[in-house]
Structure formats: C-alpha cells, structure tokens
N, CA, C and O atoms as a CHARMM CRD file, in Angstrom:
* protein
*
  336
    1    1 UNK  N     44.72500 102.70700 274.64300 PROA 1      0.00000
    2    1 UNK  CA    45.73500 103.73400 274.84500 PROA 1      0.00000
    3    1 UNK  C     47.10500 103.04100 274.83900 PROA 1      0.00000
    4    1 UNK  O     47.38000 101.98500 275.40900 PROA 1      0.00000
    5    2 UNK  N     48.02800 103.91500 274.00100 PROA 2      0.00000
    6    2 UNK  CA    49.13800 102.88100 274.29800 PROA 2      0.00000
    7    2 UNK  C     50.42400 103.72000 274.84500 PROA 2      0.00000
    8    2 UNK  O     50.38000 104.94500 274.96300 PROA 2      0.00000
    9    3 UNK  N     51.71500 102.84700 275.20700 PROA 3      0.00000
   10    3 UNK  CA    52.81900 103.62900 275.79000 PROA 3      0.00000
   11    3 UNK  C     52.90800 105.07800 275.74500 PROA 3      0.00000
   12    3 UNK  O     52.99800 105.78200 276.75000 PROA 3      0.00000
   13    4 UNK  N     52.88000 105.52500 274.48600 PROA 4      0.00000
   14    4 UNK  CA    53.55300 106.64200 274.22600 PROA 4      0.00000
   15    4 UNK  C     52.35300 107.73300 274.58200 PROA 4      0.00000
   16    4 UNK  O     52.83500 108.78900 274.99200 PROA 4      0.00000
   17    5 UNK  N     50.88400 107.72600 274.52000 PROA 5      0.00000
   18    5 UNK  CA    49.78900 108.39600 274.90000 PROA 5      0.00000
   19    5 UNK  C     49.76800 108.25900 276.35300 PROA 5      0.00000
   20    5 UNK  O     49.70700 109.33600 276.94600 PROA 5      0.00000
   21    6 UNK  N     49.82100 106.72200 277.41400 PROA 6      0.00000
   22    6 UNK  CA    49.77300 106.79600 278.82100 PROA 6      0.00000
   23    6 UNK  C     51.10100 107.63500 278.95800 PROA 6      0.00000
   24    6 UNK  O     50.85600 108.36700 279.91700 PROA 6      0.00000
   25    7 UNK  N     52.44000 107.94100 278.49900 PROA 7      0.00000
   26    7 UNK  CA    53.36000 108.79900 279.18100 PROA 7      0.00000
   27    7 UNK  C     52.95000 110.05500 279.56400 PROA 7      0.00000
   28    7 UNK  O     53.01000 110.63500 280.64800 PROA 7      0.00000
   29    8 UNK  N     52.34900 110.50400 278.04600 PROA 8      0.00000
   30    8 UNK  CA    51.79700 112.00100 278.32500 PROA 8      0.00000
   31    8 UNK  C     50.80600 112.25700 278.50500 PROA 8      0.00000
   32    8 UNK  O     50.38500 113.40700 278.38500 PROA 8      0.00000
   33    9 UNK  N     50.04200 111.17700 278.88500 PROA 9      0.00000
   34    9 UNK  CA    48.80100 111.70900 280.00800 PROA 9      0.00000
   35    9 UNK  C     49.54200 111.96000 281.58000 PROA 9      0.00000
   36    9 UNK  O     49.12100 112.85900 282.30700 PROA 9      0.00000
   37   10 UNK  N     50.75000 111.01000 282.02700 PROA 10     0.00000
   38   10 UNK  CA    51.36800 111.29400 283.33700 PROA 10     0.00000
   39   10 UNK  C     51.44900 112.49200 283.21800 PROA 10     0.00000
   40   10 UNK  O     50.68800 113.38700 283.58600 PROA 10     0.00000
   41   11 UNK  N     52.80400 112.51800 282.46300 PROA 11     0.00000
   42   11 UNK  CA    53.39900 113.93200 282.31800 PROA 11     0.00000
   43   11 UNK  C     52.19000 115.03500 282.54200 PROA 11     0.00000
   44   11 UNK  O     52.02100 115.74100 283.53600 PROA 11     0.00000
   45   12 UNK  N     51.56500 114.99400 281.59300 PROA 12     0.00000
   46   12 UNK  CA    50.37500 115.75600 282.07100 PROA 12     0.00000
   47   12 UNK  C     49.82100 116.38100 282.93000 PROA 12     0.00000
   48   12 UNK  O     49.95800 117.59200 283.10500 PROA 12     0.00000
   49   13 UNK  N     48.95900 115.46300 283.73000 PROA 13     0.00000
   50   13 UNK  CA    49.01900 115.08700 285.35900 PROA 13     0.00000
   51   13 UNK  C     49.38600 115.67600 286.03300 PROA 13     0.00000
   52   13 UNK  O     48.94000 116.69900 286.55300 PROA 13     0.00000
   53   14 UNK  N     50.96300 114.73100 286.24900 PROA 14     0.00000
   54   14 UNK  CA    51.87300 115.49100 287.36600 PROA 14     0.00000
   55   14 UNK  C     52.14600 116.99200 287.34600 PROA 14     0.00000
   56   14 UNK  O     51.93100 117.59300 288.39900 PROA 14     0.00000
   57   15 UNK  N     52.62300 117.73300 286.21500 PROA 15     0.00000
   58   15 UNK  CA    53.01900 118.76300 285.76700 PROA 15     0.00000
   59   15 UNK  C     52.18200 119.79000 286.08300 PROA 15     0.00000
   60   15 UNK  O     52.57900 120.61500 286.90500 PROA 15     0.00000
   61   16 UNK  N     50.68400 119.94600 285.40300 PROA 16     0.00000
   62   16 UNK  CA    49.78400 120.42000 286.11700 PROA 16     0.00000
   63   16 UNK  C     49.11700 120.24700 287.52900 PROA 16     0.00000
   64   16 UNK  O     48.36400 121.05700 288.07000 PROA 16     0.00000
   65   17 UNK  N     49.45700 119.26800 287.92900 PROA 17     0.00000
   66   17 UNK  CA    48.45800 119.53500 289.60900 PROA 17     0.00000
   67   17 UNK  C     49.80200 119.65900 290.30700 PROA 17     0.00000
   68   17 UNK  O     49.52600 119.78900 291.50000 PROA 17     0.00000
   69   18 UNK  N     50.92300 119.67900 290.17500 PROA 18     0.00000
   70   18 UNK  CA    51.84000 120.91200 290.73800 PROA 18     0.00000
   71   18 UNK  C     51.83900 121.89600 290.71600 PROA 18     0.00000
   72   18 UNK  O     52.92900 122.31400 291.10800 PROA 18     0.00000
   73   19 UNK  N     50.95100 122.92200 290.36600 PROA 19     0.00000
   74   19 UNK  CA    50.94200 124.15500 290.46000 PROA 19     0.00000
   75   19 UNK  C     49.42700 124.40200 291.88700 PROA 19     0.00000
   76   19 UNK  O     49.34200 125.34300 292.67600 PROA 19     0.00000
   77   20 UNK  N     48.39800 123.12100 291.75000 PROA 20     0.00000
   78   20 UNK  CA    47.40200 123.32100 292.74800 PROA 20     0.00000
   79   20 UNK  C     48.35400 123.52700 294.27000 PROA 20     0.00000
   80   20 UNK  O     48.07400 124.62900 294.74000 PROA 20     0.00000
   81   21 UNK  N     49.04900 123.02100 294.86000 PROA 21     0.00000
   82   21 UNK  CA    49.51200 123.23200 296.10300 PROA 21     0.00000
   83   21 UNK  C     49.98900 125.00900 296.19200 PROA 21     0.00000
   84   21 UNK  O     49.80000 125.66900 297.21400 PROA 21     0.00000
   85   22 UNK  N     50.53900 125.50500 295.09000 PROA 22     0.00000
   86   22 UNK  CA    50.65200 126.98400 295.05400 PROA 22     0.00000
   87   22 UNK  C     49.17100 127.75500 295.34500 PROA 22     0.00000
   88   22 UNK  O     48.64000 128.46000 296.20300 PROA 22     0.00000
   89   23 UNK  N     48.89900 127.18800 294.15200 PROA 23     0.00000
   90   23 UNK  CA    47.24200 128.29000 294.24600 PROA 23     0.00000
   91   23 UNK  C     46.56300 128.01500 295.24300 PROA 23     0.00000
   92   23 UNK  O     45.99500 128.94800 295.81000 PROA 23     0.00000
   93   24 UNK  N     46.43700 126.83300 295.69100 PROA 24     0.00000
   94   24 UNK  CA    45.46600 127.26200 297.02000 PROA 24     0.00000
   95   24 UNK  C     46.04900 128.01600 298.57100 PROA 24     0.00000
   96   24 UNK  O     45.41400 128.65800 299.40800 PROA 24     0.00000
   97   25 UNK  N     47.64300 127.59200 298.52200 PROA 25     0.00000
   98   25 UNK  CA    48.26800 128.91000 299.54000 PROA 25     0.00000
   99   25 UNK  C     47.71600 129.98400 299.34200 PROA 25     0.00000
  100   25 UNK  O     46.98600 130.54200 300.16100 PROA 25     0.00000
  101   26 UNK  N     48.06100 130.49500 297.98100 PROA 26     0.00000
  102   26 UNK  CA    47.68400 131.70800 297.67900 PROA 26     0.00000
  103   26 UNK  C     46.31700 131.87600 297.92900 PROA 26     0.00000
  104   26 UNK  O     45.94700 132.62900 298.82900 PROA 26     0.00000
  105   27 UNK  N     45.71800 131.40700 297.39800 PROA 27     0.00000
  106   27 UNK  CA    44.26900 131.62500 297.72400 PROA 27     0.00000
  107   27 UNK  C     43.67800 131.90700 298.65700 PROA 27     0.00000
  108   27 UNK  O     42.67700 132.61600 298.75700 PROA 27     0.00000
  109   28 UNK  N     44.71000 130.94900 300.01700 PROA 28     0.00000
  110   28 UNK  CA    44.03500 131.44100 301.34900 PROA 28     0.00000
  111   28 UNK  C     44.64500 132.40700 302.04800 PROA 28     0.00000
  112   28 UNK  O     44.20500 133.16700 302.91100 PROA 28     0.00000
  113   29 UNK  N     45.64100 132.29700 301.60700 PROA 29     0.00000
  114   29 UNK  CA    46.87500 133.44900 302.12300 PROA 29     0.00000
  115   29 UNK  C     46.88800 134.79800 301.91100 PROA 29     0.00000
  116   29 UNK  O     47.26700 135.61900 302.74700 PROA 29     0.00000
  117   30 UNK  N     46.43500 135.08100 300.68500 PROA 30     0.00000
  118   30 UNK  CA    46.42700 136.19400 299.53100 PROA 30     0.00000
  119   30 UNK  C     47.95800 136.65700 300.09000 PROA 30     0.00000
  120   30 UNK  O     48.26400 137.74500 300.57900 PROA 30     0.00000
  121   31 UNK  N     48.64700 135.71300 299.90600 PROA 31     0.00000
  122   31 UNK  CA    50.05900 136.03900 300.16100 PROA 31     0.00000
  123   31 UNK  C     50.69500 136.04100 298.86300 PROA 31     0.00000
  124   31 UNK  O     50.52700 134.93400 298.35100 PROA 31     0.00000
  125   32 UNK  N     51.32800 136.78500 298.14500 PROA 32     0.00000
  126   32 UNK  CA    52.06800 136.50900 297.01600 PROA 32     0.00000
  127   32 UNK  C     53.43300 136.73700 296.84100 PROA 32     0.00000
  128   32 UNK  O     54.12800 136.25600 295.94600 PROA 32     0.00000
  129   33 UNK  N     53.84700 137.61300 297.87700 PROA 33     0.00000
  130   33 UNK  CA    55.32500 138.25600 298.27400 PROA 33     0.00000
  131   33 UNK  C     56.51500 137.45600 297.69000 PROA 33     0.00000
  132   33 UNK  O     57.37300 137.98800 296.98500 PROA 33     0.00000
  133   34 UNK  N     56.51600 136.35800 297.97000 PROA 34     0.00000
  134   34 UNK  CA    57.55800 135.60000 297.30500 PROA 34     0.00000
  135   34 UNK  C     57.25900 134.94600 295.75800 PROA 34     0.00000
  136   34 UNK  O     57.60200 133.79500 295.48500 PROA 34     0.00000
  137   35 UNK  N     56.92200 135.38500 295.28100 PROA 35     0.00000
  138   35 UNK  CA    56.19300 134.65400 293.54500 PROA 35     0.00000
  139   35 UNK  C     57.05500 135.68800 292.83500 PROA 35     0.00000
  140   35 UNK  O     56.94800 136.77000 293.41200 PROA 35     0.00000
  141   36 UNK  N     57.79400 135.73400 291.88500 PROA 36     0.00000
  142   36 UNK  CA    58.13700 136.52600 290.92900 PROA 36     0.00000
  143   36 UNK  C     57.06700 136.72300 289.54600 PROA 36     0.00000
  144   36 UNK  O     56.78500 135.96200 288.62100 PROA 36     0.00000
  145   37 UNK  N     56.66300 138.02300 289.87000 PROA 37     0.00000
  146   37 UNK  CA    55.86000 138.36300 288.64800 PROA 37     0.00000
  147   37 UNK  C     56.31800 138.18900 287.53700 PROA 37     0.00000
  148   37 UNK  O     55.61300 137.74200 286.63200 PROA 37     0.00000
  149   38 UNK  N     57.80000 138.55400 287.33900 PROA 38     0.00000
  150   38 UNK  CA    58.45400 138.30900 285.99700 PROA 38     0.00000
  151   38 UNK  C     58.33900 137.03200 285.36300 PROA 38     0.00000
  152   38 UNK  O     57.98600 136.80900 284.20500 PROA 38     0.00000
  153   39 UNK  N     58.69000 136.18200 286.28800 PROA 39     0.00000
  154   39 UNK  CA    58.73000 134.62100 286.48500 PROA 39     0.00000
  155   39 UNK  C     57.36700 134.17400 286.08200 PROA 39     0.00000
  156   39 UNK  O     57.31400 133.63500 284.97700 PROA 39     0.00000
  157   40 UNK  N     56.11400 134.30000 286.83100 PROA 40     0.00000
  158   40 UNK  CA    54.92600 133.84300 286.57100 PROA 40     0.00000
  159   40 UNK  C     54.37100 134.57000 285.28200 PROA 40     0.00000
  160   40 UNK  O     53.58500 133.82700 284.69400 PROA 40     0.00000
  161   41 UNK  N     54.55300 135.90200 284.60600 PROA 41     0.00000
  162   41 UNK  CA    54.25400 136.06200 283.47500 PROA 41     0.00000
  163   41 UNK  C     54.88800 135.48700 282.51800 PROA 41     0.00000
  164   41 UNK  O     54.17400 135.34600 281.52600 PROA 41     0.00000
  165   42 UNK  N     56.10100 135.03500 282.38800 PROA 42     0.00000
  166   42 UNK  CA    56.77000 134.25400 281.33100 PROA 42     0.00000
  167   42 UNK  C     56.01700 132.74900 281.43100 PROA 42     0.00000
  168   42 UNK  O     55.45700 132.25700 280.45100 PROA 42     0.00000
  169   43 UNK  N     56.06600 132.19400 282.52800 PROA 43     0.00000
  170   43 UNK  CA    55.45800 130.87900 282.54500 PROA 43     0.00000
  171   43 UNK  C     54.18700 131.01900 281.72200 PROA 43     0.00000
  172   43 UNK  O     54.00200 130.56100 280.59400 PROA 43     0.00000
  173   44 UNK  N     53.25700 131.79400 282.53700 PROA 44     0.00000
  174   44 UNK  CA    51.71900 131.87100 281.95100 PROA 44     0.00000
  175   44 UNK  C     51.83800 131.67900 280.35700 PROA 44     0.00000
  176   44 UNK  O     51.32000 130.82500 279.63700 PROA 44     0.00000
  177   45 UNK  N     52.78200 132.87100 280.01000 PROA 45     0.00000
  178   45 UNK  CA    53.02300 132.90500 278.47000 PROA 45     0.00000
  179   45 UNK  C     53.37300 131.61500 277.75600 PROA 45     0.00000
  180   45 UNK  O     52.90500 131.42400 276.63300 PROA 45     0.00000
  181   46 UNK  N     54.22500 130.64300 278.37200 PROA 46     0.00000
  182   46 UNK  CA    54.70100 129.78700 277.86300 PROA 46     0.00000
  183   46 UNK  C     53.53100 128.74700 277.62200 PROA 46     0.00000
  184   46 UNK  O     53.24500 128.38600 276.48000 PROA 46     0.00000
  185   47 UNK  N     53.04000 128.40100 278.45000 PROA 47     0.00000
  186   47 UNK  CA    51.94700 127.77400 278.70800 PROA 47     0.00000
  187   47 UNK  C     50.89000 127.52800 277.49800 PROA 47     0.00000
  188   47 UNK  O     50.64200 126.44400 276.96900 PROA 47     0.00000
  189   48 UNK  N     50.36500 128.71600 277.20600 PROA 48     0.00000
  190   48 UNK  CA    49.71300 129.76400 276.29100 PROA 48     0.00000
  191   48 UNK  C     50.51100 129.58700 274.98400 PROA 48     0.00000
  192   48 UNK  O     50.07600 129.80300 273.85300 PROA 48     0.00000
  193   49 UNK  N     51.61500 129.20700 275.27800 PROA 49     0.00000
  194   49 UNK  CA    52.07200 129.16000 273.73200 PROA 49     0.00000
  195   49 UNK  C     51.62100 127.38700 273.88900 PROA 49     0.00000
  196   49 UNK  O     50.68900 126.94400 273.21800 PROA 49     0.00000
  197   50 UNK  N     52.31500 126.60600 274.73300 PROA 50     0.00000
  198   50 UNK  CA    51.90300 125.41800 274.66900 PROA 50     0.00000
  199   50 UNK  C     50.92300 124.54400 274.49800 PROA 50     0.00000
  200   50 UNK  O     50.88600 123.37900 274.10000 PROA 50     0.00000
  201   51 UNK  N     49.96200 125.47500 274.94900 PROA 51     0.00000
  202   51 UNK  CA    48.18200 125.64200 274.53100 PROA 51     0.00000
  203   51 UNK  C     47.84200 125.40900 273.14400 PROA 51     0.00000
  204   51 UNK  O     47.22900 124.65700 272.38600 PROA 51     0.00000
  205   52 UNK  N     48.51900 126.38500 273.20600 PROA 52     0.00000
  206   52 UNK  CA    48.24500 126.87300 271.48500 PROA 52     0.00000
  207   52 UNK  C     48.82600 125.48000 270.69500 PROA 52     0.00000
  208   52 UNK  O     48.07000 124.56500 270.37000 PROA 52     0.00000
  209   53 UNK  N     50.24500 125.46800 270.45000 PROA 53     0.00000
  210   53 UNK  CA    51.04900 124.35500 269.69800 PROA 53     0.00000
  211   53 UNK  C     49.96000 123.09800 269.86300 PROA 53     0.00000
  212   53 UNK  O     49.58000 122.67100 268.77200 PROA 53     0.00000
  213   54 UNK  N     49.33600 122.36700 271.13800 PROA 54     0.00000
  214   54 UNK  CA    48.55900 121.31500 271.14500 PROA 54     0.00000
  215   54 UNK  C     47.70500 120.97800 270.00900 PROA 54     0.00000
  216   54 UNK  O     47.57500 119.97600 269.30700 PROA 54     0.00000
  217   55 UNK  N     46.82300 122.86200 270.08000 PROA 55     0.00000
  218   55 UNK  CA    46.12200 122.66100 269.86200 PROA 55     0.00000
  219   55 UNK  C     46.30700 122.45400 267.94000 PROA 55     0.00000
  220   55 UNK  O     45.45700 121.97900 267.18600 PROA 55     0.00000
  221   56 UNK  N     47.40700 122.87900 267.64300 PROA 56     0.00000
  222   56 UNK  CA    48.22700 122.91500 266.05600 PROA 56     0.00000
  223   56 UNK  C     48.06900 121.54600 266.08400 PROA 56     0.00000
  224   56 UNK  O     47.21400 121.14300 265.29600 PROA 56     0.00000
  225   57 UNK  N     48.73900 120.53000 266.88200 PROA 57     0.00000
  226   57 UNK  CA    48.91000 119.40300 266.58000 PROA 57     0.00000
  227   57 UNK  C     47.93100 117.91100 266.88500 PROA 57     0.00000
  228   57 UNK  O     47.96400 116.72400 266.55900 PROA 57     0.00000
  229   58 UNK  N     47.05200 118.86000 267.74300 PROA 58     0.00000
  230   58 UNK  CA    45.66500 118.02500 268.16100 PROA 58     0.00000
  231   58 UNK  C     46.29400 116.79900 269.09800 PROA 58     0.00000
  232   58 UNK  O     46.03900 115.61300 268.89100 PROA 58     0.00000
  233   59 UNK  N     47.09500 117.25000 270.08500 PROA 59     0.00000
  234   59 UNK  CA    47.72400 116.55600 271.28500 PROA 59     0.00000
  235   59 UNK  C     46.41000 116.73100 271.96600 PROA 59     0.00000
  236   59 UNK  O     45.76300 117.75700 271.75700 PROA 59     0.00000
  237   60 UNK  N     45.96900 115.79900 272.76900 PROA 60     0.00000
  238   60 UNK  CA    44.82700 115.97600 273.77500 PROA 60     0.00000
  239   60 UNK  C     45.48500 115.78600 275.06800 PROA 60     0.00000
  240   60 UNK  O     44.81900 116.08200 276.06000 PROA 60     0.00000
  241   61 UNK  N     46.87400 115.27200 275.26100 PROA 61     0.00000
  242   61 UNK  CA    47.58700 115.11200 276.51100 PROA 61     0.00000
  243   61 UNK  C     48.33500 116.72100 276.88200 PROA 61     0.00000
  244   61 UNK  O     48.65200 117.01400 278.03500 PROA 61     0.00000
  245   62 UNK  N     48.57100 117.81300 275.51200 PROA 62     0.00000
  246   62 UNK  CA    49.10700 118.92400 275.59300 PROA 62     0.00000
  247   62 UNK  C     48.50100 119.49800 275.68800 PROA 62     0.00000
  248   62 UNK  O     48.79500 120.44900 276.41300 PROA 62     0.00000
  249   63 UNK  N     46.99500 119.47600 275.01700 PROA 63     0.00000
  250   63 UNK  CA    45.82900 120.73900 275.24300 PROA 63     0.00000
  251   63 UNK  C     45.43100 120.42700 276.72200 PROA 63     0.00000
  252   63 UNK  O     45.44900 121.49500 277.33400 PROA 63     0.00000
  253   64 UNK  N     45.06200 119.34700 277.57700 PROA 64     0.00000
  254   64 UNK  CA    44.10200 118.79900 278.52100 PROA 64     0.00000
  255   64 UNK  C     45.91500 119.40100 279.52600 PROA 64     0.00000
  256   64 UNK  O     45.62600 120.53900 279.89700 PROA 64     0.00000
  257   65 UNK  N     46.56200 119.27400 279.73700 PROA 65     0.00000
  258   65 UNK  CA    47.48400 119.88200 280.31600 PROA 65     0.00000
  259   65 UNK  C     47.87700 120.63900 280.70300 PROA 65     0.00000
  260   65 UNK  O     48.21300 120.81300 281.87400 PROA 65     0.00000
  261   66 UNK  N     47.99800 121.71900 279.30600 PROA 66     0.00000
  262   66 UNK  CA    48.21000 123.42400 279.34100 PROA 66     0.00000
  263   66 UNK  C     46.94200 123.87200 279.55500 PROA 66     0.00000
  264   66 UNK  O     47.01700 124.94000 280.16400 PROA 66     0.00000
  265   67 UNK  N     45.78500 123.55400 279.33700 PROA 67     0.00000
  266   67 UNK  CA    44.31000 123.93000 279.90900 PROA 67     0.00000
  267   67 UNK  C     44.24900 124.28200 281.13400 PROA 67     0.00000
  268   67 UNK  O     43.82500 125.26400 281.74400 PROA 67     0.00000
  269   68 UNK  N     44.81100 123.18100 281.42800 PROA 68     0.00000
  270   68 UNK  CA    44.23400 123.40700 283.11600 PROA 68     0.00000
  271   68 UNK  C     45.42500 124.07300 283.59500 PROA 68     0.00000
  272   68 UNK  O     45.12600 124.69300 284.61600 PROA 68     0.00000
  273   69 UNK  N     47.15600 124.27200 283.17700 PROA 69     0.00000
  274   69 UNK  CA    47.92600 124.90000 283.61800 PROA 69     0.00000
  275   69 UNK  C     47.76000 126.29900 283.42700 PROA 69     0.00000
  276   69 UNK  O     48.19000 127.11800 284.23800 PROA 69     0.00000
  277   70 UNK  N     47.28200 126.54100 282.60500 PROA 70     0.00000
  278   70 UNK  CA    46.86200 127.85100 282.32200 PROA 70     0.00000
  279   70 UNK  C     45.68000 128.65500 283.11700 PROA 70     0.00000
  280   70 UNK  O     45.60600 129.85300 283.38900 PROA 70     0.00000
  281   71 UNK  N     44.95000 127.78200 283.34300 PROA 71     0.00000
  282   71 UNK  CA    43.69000 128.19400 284.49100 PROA 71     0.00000
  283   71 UNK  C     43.93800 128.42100 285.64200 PROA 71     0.00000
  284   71 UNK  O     43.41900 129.38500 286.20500 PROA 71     0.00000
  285   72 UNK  N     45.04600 127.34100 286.46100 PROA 72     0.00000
  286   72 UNK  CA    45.84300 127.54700 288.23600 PROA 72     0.00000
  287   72 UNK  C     47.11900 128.85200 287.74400 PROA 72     0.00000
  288   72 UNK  O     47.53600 129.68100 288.55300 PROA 72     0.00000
  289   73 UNK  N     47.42600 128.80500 286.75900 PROA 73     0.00000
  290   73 UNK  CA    49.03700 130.36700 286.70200 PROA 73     0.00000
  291   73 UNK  C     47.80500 131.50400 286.42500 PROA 73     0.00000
  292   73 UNK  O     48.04800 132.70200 286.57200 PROA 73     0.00000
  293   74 UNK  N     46.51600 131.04500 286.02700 PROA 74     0.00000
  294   74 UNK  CA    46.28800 132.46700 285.52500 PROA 74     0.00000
  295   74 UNK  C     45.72200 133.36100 287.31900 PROA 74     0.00000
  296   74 UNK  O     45.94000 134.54500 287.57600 PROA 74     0.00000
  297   75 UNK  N     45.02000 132.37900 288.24400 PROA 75     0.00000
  298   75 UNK  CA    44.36300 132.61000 289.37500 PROA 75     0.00000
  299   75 UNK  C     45.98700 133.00700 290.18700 PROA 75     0.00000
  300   75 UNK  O     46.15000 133.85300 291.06600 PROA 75     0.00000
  301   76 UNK  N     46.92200 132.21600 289.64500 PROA 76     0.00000
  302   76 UNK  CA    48.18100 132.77900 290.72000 PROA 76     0.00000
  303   76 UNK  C     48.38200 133.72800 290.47700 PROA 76     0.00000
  304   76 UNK  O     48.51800 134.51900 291.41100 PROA 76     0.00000
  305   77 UNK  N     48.53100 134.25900 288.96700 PROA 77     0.00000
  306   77 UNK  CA    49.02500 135.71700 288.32300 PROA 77     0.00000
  307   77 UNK  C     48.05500 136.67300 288.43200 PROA 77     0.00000
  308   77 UNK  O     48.31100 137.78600 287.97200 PROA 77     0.00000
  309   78 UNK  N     46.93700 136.46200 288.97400 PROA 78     0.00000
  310   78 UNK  CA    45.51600 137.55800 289.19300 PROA 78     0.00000
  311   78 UNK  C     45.59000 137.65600 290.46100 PROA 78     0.00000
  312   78 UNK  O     45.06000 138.68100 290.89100 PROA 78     0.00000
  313   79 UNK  N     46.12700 136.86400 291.36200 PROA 79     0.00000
  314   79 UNK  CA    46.38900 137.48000 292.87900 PROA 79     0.00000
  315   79 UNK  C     47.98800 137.55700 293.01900 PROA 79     0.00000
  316   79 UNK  O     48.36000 137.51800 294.19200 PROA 79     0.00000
  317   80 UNK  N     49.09500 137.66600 291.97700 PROA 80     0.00000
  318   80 UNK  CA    50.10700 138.29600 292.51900 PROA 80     0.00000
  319   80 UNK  C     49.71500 139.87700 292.08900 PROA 80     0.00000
  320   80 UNK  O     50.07700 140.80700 292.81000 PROA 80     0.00000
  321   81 UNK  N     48.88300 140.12200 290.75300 PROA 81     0.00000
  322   81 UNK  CA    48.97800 141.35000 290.96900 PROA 81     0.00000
  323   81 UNK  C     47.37500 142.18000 291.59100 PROA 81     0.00000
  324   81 UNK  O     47.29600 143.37900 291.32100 PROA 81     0.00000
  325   82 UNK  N     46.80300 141.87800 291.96900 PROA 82     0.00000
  326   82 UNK  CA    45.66200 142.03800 292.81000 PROA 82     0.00000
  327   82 UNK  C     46.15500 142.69100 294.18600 PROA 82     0.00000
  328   82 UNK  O     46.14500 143.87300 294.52900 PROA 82     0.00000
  329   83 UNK  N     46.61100 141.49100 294.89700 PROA 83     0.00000
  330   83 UNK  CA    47.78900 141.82100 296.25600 PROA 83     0.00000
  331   83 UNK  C     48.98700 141.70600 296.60500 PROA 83     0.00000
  332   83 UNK  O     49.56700 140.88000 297.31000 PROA 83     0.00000
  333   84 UNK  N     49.46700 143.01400 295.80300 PROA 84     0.00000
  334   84 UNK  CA    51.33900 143.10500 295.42200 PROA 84     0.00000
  335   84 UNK  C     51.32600 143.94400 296.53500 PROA 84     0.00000
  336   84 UNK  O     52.37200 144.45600 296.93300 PROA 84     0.00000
C-alpha cells in the first residue's frame, strides 16, 4: 500500500466512524430533536452520490467509506423520521 492509498484509507476511517458517536445517541435516546432533516437528507444524498462516483472509479477507500457512511446516516435518517 502506498502514501497516497494509506491517506485515503485514514480519511476514510476517520470520516465515517464520526458519524457512530451520533447513531448510537440516537439509538438509545430515540432522541432526534436537534438533527436537521433537511441537513441529514442532503448528506445521505451526497454520500450516495459518493458511493456511486467510487464505485465509477473503483476507489475501494471511497466505496469502503461511503458504504459504511451511508449505512450509520441511513439508521440516523430512519429514526429522525420514525421519532419526529
């Protein structure tokens, strides 16, 4: 693996398991009051596009990334609107 692949495996990483400290509040909380739906549907979307583009370019640091970012926004965005 070299420089430019270990960056964006960090990036990666970090980027996505910042969203775990959200989802599991939520999760136990089923608190969502402060989350902007507007906000978390654009993200999700973005994501989803970012998904996608990886997968155009066969990034395994962008697909393995937006994968799993897409899996913690989608559980946040199914309990902001679950318990609004």
């Amino acid at each position: 693996m070299n420089y430019v692949e270990l960056t964006g495996f960090t990036a990666a990483i970090l980027t996505t398991v910042s969203f775990v400290p959200q989802m599991i509040k939520v999760i136990r909380t089923k608190s969502t009051g402060d989350i902007s739906l507007a906000m978390f549907a654009f993200l999700t979307t973005g994501i989803l596009m970012w998904l996608i583009y990886g997968i155009f370019i066969v990034s395994i640091p962008v697909i393995s990334a937006n994968l799993l970012s897409l899996l913690f926004n989608m559980v946040i965005l199914v309990y902001k609107i679950r318990y609004k």
